[in-house]
TIROKE-344036 format. One line per 5 residues: number of its first residue (from 1); their letters; for each residue y, x, z of C-alpha. Coordinates in Angstrom, 3 decimals. Layout:
NUM) a) Y:X:Z; ...
//
This chain:
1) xxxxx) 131.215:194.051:99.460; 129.024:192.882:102.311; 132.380:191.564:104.687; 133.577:189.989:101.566; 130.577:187.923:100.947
6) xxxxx) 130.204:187.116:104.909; 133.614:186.241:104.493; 132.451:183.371:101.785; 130.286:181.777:103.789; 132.534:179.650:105.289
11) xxxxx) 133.256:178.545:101.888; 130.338:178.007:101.050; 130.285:175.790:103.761; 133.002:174.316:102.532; 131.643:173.039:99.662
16) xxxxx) 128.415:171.971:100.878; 130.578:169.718:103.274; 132.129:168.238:100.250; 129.008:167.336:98.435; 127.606:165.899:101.561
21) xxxxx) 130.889:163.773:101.448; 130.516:163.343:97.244; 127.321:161.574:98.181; 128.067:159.424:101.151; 131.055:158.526:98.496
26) xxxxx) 128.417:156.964:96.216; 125.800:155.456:98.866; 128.754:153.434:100.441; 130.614:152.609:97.742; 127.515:151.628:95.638
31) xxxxx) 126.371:149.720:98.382; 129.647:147.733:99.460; 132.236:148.020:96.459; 129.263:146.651:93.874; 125.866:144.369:93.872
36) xxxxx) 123.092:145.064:92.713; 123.360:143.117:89.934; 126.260:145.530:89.107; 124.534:149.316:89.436; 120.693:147.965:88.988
41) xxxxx) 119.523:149.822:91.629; 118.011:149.242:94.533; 119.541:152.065:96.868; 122.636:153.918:94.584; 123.209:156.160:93.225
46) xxxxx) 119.113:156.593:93.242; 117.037:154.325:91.567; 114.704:153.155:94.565; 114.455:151.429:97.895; 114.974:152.127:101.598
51) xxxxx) 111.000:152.693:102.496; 110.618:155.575:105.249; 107.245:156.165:105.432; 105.103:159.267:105.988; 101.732:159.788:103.825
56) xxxxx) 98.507:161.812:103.649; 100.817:164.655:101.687; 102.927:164.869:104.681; 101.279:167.667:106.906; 101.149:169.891:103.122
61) xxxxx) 104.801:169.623:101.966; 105.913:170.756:105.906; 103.632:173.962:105.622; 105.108:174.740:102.137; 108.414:174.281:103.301
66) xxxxx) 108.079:176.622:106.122; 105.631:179.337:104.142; 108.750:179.302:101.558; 111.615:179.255:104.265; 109.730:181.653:106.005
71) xxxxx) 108.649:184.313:103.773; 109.690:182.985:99.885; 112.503:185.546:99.989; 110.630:188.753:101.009; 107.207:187.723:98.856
76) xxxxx) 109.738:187.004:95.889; 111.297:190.394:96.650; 108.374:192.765:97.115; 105.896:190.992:94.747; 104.861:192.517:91.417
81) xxxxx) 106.823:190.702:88.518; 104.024:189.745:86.832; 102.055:188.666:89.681; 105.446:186.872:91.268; 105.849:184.367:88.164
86) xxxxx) 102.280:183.036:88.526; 102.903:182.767:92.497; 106.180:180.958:91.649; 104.529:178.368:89.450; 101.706:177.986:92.274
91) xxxxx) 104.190:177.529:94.938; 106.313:174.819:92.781; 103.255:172.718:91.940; 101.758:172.803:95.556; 105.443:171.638:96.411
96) xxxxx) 105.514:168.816:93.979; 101.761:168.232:94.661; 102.388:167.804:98.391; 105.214:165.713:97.725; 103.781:163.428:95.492
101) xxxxx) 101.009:163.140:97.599; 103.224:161.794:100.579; 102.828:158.373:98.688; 99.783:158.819:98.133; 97.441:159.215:94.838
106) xxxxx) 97.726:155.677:93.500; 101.260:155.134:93.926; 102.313:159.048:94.176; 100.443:160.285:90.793; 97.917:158.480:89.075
111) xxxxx) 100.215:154.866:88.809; 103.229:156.592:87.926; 103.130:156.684:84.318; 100.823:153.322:83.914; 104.057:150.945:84.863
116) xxxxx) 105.076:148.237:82.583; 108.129:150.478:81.237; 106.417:153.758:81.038; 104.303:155.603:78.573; 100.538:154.905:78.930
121) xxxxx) 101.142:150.893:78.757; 101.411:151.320:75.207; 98.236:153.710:74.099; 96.792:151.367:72.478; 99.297:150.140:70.326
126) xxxxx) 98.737:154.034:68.609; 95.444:153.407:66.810; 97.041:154.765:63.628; 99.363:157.211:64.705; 101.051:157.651:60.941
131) xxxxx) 101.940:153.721:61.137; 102.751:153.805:64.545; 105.584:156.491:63.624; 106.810:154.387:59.963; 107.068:151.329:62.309
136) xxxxx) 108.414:153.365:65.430; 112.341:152.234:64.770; 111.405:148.562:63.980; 110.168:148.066:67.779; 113.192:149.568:69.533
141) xxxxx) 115.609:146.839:70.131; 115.148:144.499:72.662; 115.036:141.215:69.897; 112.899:142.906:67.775; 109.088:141.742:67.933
146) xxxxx) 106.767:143.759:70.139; 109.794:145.685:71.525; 108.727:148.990:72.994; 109.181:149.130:77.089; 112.518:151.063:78.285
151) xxxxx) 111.381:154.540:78.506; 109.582:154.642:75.206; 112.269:153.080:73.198; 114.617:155.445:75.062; 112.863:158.294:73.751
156) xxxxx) 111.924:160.155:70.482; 107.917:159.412:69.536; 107.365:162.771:70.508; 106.913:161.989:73.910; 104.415:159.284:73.892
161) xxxxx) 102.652:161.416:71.670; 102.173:163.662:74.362; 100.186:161.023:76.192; 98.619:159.641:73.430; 97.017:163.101:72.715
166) xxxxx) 95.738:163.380:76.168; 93.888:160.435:75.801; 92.597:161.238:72.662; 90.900:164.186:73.920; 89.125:162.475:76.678
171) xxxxx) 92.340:162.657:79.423; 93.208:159.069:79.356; 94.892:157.300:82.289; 97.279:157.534:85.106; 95.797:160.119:87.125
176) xxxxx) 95.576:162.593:84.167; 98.766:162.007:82.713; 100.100:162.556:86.006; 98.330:166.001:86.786; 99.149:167.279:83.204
181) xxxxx) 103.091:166.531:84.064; 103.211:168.349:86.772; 101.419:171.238:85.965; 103.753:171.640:83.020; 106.508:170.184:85.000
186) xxxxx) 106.461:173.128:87.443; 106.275:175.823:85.123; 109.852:175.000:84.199; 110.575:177.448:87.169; 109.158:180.175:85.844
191) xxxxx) 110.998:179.735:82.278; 114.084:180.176:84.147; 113.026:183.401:85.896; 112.255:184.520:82.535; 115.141:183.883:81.071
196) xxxxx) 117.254:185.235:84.136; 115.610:188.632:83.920; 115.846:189.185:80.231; 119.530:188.071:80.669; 120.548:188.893:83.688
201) xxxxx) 118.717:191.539:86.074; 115.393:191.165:87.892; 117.159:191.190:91.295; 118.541:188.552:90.187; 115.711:186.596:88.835
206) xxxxx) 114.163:187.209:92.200; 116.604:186.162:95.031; 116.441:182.916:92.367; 112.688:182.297:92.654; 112.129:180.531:96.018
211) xxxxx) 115.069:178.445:95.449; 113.317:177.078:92.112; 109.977:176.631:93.908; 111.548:174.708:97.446; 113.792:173.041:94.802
216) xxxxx) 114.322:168.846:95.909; 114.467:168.270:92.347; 110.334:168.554:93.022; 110.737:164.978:94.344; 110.775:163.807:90.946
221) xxxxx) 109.493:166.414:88.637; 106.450:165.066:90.330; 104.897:162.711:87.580; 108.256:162.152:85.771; 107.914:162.332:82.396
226) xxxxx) 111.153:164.501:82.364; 109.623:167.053:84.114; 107.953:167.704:81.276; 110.458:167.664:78.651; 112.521:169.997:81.551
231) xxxxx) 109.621:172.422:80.992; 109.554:172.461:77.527; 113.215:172.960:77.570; 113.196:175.136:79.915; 110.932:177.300:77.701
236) xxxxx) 112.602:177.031:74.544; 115.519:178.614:76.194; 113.914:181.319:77.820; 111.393:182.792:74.595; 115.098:182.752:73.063
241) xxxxx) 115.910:185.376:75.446; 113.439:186.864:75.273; 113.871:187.097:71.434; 117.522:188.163:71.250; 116.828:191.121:73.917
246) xxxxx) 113.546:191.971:73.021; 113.736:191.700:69.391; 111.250:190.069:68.323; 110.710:187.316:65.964; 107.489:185.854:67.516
251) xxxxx) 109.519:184.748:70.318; 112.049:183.884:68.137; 109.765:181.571:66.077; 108.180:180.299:69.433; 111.669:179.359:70.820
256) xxxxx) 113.161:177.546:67.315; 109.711:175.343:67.627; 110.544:174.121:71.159; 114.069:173.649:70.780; 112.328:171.232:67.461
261) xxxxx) 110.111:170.121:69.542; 112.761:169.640:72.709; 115.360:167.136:70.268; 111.540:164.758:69.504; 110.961:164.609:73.407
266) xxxxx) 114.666:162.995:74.092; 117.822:162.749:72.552; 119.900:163.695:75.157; 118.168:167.401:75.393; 120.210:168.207:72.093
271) xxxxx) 122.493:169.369:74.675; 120.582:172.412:75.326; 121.959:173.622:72.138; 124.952:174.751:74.272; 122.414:176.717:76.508
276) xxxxx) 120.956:178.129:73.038; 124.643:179.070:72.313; 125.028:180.917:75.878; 122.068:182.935:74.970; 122.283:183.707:71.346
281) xxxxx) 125.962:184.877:72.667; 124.879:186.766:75.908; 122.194:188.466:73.274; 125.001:189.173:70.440; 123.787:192.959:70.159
286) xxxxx) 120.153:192.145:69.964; 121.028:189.257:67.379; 123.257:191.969:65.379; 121.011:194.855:65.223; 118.703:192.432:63.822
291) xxxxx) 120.010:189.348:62.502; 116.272:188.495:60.639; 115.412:187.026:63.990; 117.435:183.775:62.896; 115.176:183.393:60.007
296) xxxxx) 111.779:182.308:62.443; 114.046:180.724:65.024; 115.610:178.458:62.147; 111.963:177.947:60.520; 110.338:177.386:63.879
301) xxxxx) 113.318:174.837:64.769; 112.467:173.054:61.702; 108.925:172.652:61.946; 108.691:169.581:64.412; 112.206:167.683:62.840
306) xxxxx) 110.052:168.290:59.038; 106.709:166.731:60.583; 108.316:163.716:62.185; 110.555:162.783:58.775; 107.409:163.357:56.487
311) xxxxx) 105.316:161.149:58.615; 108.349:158.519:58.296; 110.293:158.592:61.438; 114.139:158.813:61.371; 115.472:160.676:64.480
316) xxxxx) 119.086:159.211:63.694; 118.330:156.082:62.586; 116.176:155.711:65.872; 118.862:157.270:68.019; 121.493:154.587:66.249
321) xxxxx) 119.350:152.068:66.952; 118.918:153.621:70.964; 122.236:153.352:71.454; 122.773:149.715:70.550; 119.555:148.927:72.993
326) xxxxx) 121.422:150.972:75.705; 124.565:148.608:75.713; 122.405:145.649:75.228; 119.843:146.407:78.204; 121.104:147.826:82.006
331) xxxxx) 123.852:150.420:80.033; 125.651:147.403:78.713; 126.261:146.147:82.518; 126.560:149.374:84.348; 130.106:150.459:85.608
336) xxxxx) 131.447:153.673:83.883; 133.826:154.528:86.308; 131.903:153.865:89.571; 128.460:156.251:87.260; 130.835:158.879:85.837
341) xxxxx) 131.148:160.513:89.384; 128.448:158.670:90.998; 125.957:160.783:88.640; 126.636:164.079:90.249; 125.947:163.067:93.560
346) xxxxx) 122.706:162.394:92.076; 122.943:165.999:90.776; 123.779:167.252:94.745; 120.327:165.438:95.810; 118.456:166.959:93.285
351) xxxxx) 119.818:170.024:93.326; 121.069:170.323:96.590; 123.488:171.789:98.979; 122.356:175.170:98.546; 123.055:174.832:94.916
356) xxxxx) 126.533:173.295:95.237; 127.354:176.646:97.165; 125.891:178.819:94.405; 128.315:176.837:91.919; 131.042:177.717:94.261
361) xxxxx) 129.854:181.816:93.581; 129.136:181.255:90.167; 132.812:179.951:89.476; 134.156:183.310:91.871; 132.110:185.475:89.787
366) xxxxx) 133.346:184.307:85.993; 136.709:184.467:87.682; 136.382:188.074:88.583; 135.490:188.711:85.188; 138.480:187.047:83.084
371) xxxxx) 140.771:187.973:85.906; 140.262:191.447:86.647; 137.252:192.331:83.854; 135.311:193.564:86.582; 131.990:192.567:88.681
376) xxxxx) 128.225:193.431:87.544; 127.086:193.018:84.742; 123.710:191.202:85.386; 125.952:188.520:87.840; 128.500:187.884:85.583
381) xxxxx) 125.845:187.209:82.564; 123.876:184.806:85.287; 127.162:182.769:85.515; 127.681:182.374:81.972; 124.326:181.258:81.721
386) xxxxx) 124.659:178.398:84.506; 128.468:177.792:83.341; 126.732:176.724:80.146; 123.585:174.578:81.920; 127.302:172.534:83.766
391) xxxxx) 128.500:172.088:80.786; 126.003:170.427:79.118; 125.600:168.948:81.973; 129.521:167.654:82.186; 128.907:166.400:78.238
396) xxxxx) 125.756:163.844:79.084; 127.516:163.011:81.501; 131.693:161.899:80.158; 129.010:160.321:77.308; 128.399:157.520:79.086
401) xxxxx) 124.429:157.780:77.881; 123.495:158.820:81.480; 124.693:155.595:83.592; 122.171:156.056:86.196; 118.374:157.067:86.819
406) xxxxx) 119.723:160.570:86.422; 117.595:162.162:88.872; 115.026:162.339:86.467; 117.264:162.308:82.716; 118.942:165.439:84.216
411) xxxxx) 116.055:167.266:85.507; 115.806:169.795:82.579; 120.132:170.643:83.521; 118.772:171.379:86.802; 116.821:173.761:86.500
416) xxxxx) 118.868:175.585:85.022; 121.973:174.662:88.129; 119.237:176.574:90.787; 119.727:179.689:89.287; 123.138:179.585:90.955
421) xxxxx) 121.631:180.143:94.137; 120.774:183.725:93.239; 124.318:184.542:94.335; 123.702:183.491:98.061; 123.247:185.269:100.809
426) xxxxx) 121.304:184.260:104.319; 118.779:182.348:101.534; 116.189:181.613:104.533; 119.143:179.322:105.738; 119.744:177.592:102.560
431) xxxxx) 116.204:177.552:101.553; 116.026:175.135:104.999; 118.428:172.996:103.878; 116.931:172.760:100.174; 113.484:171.862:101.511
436) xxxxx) 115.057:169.005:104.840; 116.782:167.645:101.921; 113.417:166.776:99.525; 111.341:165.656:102.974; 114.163:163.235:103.877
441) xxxxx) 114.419:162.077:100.367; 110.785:161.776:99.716; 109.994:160.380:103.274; 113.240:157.563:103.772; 112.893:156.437:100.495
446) xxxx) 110.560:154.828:97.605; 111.646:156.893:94.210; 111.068:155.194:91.376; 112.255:155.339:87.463
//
């Protein structure tokens, strides 16, 4: 077994050369085949600007990177399990902490989320929160009056709400909003360890962990919005595994209210129904010995979809109306064919190379399986799991909904895509790559969304 997997390295190799080559694809061709005014962005496939700079959160995200390179994979090993998911989520929000920080607080954290197109420019507009929500659908497109900015017209209410909340409870402005997204932003992390162990094996779950804390998607689940819906996600998913092995309708009640509250946060996380599917099928036996547990997740799932429609918002109407914004704003005038492919070279820089060679495993392990019905268990129920996270992933993707700015849309997908990198071997090697890959990003150029 061990010659065989030194053997894939190589191939690994392999395939981290070709996404390396997927993304120079996209920088060059984005750059020379199209204009600006074509991909409406300022450095493709990302949505930014050439702006190397270092910052006061510099000397922090170099002594995370090497405490994780250096010792994530033994700590992660060795550690307790109930004392390694609280060090996980520590060591994934120092990570996004120090990386945010490298532009520093104004521009880094607390002036993220106060932009002209984000979420706190339009608290005030949410005096009467029941109105607000009848009226939500007649501010969406662009002609209508008062139009609501991109990213709240893009989303259900749900996620405003969020923010509206915050402030309503005395956390109002951009440095709040900023430190509540990443603290729920980086517990996304742990979800997936979660749901890997009740899934898969704890070995498993634990060769995963430093990967999910070094991850480069950290460059923006740092005060993204979709950080947070990742998290919640993220979460939904893995109290459903914890439902179907454990047997328990709490968790199964807990999970259906998510996933509810998941489909109010953005409409392109309706996807993660084909995660749901992975695990309610990976968790058959626990689902058939007692098939009650469908009643809470079905009520649970309800709950949030009931609220919204009784308070007089129409999730399809709004979504209907969503779409025709899309085609009438930047997805009307960005190119299909150059985004279809262009997007997963996004999906390389935030997940990086270490996961495109943990793709390359996870494909060699389901193909053990159907080919010669053998391999462990607890692997070949990890691959399913990601094989599902791709394909949802695949789906937003051939939709054409995703044309772009999917370095943040895809976040909560992956999440999910780093659990691949449980099926690595020499991790402190990869684990180097994952975390030169997020400085160079964070450090060359100015992220925005």
């Amino acid at each position: 077994m061990t010659s065989t997997r030194q053997r894939s390295v190589p191939r690994d190799l392999y395939v981290a050369a070709a996404a390396v080559l997927l993304v120079t694809a996209a920088v060059l061709v984005g750059r020379y085949a199209y204009t600006y005014d074509d991909l409406i962005v300022g450095w493709p496939p990302l949505l930014g600007r050439w702006d190397p700079h270092p910052g006061p959160g510099t000397p922090a995200a170099l002594l995370v990177a090497a405490a994780v390179v250096a010792y994530g994979p033994a700590v992660a090993a060795r550690l307790p399990w109930r004392a390694l998911l609280p060090a996980a989520w520590g060591g994934a929000l120092a990570w996004i902490w120090s990386l945010a920080l490298v532009d520093g607080w104004e521009r880094g954290v607390a002036g993220r989320l106060t932009t002209s197109q984000e979420y706190l420019s339009v608290i005030d507009r949410w005096h009467d929160v029941p109105a607000t929500l009848r009226d939500f659908t007649g501010h969406i497109l662009l002609h209508s009056p008062d139009n609501w900015p991109a990213h709240v017209a893009g989303h259900p209410p749900a996620a405003t709400l969020i923010y509206v909340l915050l402030d309503r409870i005395g956390l109002g402005g951009g440095g709040w909003a900023g430190a509540f997204t990443i603290t729920v932003g980086a517990s996304g992390g742990v979800a997936v360890l979660v749901a890997v162990r009740a899934l898969a094996d704890e070995r498993l779950a634990r060769r995963a962990a430093p990967f999910l804390v070094l991850a480069p998607a950290a460059v923006w689940l740092g005060t993204s919005a979709d950080g947070c819906f990742a998290a919640v996600a993220a979460w939904a998913v893995a109290l459903l595994a914890l439902a179907v092995t454990g047997r328990s309708p709490w968790w199964a009640a807990g999970s259906g209210l998510l996933f509810g509250l998941t489909c109010y946060l953005s409409y392109g996380l309706t996807l993660f129904a084909v995660i749901a599917a992975a695990v309610l099928l990976l968790g058959r036996q626990g689902v058939r010995e007692r098939p009650v547990l469908l009643v809470p997740l079905l009520a649970g799932a309800a709950v949030v979809p009931v609220a919204f429609t009784v308070a007089g918002f129409d999730w399809w109407e709004a979504y209907r109306l969503l779409v025709t914004r899309y085609y009438e704003g930047a997805g009307g005038v960005r190119p299909y064919g150059y985004w279809v492919w262009a997007n997963l070279a996004c999906t390389v820089l935030i997940t990086g190379l270490a996961t495109a060679a943990g793709l390359r495993r996870t494909g060699g392990v389901l193909a053990v399986r159907w080919r010669a019905g053998g391999g462990r268990a607890g692997e070949i129920r990890l691959a399913f799991l990601v094989a599902a996270a791709l394909i949802a992933l695949l789906a937003a993707d051939l939709s054409g909904m995703s044309k772009a700015e999917t370095e943040r849309i895809w976040l909560p997908f992956a999440l999910w895509l780093l659990a691949a990198c449980a099926f690595l071997t020499r991790p402190r090697g990869w684990l180097t790559a994952q975390a030169v890959l997020a400085l160079l990003l964070n450090h060359l150029l100015a992220t925005g969304w």
